[in-house]
N, C-alpha and C positions, 0 to 999 in steps of 0.2 A: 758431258756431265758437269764438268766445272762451270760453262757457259751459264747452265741450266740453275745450278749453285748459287752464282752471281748475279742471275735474275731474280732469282726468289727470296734473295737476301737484302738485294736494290727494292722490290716491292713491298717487304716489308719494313725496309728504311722508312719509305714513302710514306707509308700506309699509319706510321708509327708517327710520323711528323705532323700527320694534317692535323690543323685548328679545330680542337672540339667545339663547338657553339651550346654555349648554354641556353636550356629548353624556354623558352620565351612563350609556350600557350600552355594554359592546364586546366583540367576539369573538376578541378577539385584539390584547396587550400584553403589555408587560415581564414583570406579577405570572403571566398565563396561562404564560406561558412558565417561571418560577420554579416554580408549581405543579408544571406536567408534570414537570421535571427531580426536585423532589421527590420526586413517584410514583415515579419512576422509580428513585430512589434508593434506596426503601424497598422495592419488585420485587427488586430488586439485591441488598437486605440491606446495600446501603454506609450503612451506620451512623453512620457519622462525618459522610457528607457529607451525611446526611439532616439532619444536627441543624446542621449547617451553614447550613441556611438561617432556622433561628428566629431571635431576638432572645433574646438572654439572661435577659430580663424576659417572654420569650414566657407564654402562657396558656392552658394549652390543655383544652379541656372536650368531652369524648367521650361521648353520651351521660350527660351529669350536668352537675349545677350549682357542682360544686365542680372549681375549676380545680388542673392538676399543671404541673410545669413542664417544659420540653421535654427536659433530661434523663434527666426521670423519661419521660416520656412515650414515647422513644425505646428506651430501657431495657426498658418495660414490650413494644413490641412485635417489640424482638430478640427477649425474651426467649418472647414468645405464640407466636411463628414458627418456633419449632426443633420444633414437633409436624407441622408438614405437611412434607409433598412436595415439594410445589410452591405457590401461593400471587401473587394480585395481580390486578389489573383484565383484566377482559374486554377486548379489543381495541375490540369493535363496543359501541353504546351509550355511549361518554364522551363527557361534555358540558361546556362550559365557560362561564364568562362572568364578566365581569368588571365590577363596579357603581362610581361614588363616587356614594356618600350624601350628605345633606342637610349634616353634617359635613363633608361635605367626607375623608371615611375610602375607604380603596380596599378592596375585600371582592372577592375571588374565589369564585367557587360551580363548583363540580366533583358531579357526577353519574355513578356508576357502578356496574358491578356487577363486586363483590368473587368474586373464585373460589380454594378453595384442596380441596387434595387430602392426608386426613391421613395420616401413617405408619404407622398404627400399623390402621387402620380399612380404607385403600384405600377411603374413602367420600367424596366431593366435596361442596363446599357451595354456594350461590350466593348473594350476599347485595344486593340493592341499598343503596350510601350514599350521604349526601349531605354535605359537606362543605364549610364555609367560613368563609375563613381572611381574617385582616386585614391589609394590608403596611403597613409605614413604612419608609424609607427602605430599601428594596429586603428584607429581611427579614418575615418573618410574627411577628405581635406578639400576636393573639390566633386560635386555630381553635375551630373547633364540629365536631363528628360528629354523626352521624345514623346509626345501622341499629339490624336487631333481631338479636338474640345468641340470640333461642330456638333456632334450631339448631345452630348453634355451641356451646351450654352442653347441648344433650339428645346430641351425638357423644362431646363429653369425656366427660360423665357415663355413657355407651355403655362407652367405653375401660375406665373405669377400672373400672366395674364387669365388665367381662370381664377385668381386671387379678385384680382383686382373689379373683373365682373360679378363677381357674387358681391363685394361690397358693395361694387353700383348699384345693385340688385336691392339690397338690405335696406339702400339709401331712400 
């Protein structure tokens, strides 16, 4: 019995000692939350309040390794979005999560797919991205993209070359 005593007292020495590790994955925080209203923001076409949520030093790198700033970057996709219809994530299929690294950095990861419908074509696109963005004090300070533009670059180049035939045409 004492034996038995001094096990169960050693086990729970042990058991008392191990290293809690703090939770490092979540499905739902402040930054998931940021995120969304982002999306949402750039759905919306509110402009203002998309860039609203960067960091002024923000860094954002879309497909490339050379970063633009969130001015520009906001800019660039007012300005991409005045060719569709309509434009923005699929309901079904978003996914979210949110990590802190070894760093100690908080990174959100967004999963979706892109849909937009153009004016000029009445031809729909569907793109999966991947996306993720770094907070510091409640703001995004660096994003990454992910997708592939081949169809997106083979519709424009569709347009313009049906553009460019009708004014032959006229000519």
């Amino acid at each position: 019995m004492k034996t038995l005593s001094v096990l169960v007292l050693s086990l729970l020495l042990l058991w008392g000692c191990k290293e809690e590790k703090p939770d490092r994955y979540f499905s739902s925080s402040p930054e998931i939350d940021q995120t969304k209203a982002l999306i949402g923001d750039y759905e919306k076409g509110d402009w203002k309040a998309m860039q609203a949520h960067y960091a002024d030093t923000a860094k954002i790198y879309h497909n490339s390794t050379r970063a633009i700033s969130a001015s520009d970057f906001v800019k660039s996709f007012q300005e991409g979005t005045a060719g569709y219809q309509s434009y923005g994530f699929q309901d079904n299929d978003q996914y979210y999560e949110m990590i802190i690294d070894d760093k100690d950095e908080r990174w959100v990861n967004f999963w979706g797919n892109w849909e937009a419908t153009f004016k000029e074509k009445d031809t729909s696109l569907v793109v999966p991205v991947h996306v993720t963005l770094e907070f510091k004090d409640g703001k995004v300070v660096e994003e990454h993209a992910y997708y592939d533009t081949a169809g997106l670059i083979r519709i424009m180049n569709k347009i313009a070359a049906d553009k460019a035939a009708a004014e032959e045409m006229n000519n």
